[in-house]
DOMARMI-542973 format. One line per field, with one value per residue (C-alpha): z negated, y negated, x; residue number from 1. Coordinates in steps of 0.2 Angstrom, whole numbers, always signed. Each point is the difference from the previous one (the first is absolute). Example, Ala and Ser with C-alpha at 12.3 -4.5 7.8 and 13.67 -1.06 7.14 Angstrom:
z: [-39, +3]
y: [+22, -17]
x: [+62, +6]
seq: [1, 2]
END
This chain:
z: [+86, -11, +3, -6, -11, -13, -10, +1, -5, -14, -6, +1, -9, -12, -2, -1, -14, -9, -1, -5, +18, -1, -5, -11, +8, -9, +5, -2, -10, +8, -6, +5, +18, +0, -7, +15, +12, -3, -3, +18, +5, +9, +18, -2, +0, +13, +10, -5, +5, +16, +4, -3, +7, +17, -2, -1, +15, +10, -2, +1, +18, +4, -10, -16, -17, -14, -13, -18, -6, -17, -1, -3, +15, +13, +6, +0, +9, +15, +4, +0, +13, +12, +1, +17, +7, +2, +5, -14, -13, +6, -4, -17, -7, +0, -6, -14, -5, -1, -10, -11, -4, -3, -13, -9, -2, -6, -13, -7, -1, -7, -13, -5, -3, -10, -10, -2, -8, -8, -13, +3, -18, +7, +19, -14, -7, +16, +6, -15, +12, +9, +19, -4, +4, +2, +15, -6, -15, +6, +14, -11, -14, +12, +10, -16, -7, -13, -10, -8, +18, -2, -15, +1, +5, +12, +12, +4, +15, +8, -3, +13, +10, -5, -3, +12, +9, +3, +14, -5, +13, -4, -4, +8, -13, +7, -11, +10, -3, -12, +1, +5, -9, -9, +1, +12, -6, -17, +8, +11, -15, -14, +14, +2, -17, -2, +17, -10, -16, +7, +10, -7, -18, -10, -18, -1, -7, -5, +15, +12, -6, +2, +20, +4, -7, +13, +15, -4, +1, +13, +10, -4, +11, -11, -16, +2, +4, -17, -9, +8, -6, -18, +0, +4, -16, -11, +3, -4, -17, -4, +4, -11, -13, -1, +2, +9, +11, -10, +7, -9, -6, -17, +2, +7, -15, -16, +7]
y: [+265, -6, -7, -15, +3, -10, +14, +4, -20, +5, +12, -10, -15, +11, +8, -17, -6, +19, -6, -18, -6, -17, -19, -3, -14, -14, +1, -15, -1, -2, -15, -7, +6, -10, -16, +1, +4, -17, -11, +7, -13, -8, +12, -15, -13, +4, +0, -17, -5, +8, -10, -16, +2, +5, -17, -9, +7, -1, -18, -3, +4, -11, -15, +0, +3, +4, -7, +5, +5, +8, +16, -13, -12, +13, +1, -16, -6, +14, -5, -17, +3, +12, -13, -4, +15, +13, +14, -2, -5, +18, +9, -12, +3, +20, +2, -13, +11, +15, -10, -5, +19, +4, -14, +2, +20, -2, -14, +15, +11, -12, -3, +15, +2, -14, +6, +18, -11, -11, +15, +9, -3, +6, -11, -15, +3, +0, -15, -9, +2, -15, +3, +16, -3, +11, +8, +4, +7, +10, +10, +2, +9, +11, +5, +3, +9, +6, -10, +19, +6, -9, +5, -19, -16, -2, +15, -14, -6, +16, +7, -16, +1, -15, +5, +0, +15, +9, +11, +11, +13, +4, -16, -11, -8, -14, -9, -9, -7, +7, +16, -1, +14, -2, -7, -15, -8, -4, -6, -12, -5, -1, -10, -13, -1, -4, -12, -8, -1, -5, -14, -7, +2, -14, +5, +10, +15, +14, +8, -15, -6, +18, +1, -17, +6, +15, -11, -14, +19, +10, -12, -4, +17, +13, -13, +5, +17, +1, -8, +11, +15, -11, -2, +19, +3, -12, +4, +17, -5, -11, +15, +12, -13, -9, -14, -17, -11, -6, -14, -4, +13, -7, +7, +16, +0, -3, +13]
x: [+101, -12, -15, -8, -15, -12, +1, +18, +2, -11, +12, +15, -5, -9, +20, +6, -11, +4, +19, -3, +7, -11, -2, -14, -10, -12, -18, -8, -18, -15, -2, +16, -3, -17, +8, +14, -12, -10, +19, +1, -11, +12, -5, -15, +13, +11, -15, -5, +19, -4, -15, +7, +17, -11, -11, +15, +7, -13, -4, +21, -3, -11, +10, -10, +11, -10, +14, +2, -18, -5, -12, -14, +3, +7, -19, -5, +17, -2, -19, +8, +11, -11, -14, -4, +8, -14, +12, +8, -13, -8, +16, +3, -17, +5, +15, -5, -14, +8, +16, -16, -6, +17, +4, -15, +5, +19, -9, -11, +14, +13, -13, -1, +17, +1, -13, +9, +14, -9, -5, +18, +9, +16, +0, -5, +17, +9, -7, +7, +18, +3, -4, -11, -17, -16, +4, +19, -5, -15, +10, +16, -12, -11, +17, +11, -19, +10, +16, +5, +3, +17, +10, +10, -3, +13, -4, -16, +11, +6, -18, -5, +12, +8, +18, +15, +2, +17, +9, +13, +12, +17, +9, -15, -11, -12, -12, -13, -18, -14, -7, -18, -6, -15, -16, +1, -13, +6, +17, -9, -7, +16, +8, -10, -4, +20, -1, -13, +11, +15, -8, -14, -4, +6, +2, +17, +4, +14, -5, -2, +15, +9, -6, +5, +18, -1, -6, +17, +11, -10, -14, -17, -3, +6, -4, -20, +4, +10, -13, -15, +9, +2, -18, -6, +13, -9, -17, +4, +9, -17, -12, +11, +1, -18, +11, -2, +13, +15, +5, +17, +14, -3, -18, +5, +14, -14, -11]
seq: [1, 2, 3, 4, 5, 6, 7, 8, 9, 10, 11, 12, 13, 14, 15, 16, 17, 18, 19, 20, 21, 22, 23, 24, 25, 26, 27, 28, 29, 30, 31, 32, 33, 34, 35, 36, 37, 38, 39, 40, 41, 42, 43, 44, 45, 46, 47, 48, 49, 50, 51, 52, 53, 54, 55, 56, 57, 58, 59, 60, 61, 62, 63, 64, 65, 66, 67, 68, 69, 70, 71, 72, 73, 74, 75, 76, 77, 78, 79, 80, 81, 82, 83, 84, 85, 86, 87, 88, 89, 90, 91, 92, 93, 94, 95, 96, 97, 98, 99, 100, 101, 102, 103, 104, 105, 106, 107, 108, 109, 110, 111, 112, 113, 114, 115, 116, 117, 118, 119, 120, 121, 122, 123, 124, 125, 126, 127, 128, 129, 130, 131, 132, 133, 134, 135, 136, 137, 138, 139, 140, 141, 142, 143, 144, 145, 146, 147, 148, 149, 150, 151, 152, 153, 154, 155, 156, 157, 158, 159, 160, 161, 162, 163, 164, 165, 166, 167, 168, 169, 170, 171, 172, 173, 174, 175, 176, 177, 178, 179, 180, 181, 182, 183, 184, 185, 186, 187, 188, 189, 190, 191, 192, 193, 194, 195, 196, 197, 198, 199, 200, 201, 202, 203, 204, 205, 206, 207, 208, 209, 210, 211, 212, 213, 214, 215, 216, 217, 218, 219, 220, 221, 222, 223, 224, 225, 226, 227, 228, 229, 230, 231, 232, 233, 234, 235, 236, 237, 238, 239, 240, 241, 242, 243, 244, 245, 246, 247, 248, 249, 250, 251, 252, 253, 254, 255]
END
């Protein structure tokens, strides 16, 4: 029997790479990784959340409803309701400050990230697609790092995970949901992007016209799922092409 060793794993792999038995795998850039380390702000978000989603059910137990607040009034609404209860004006006064470290920390980091893209030629471009705003652009770029990585446009989608996923066996052949491969947080992001498309920007397009078409034939559902996995496509196509948003075929057609 064999035994186990780091230097016997050494040889294999070594043995492996000899006879070309590997993938090659994309390494992002350094600077790539630095950008997506800051778009992970969001660990300073969900905290936020966290804070105020306890505040609210705090004061629900003792019959006080805090009601649809913005960022701006959340504080001023809470003390509000907590004055005259010294129990809870102690326990108020806490998680406020600590929601207030917090906010003003995310700010500077958001910031920064609009400032990254603010002097980024190529998240410029992006953001002239409808739906695609700083945050979307700036994650999709630092993830991709690269547009050669991918020799066509339309391998964006399965590269994301955002294509259907299939399950073959003898005469057995299911095709169920998306794949969920990928990066998740430029999924998260595409997806939105397309909710946001498909729901609430006004101006129509090819595109938003396209994925209204999907949602009358599959659902609203699988329509912005579609239309993410369009998106991660057409981002790609303007990087390669130093192009901008086309919003018409007859654009796309002179071009």
């Amino acid at each position: 029997m064999t035994v186990k060793t780091d230097r016997r794993d050494a040889r294999g792999m070594a043995q492996l790479i000899r006879m070309g038995w590997f993938r090659p795998v994309h390494a992002k850039s350094h600077g790539s990784q630095e950008v997506r380390a800051l778009v992970g702000r969001k660990q300073l978000q969900h905290k936020l959340t966290d804070i105020e989603l306890s505040l609210r059910g705090i004061l629900r137990g003792f019959g006080l409803k805090v009601g649809k607040v913005t960022d701006k009034t959340f504080e001023a609404r809470i003390r509000k309701l907590v004055t005259g209860h010294a129990m809870l004006e102690q326990i108020a006064e806490a998680m406020l400050a600590a929601r207030a470290t917090l906010l003003e920390q995310f700010n500077k980091l958001h910031k920064a990230v609009l400032n990254i893209v603010r002097h980024d030629e190529v998240c410029r471009r992006f953001m002239t697609t409808p739906s695609v705003g700083a945050i979307v652009a700036i994650t999709y770029k630092s993830t991709l790092d690269d547009p050669n990585r991918i020799k066509k446009s339309r391998n964006a989608g399965p590269l994301f995970g955002l294509t259907p996923k299939r399950y073959q066996s003898g005469q057995t052949d299911v095709t169920g949901g998306i794949t969920r491969v990928g990066d998740e947080m430029v999924r998260t992001a595409l997806y939105e992007a397309a909710n946001v498309l498909l729901s609430r920007v006004t101006r129509f397009s090819a595109l938003k016209r396209w994925g209204l078409e999907v949602a009358k034939r599959r659902g609203l559902k699988r329509a912005k799922v579609a239309v993410a996995r369009k998106l991660a496509v057409i981002l790609h196509r303007m990087w390669i092409d130093g192009s901008t948003f086309r919003w018409t075929k007859t654009q796309a057609t002179h071009a």
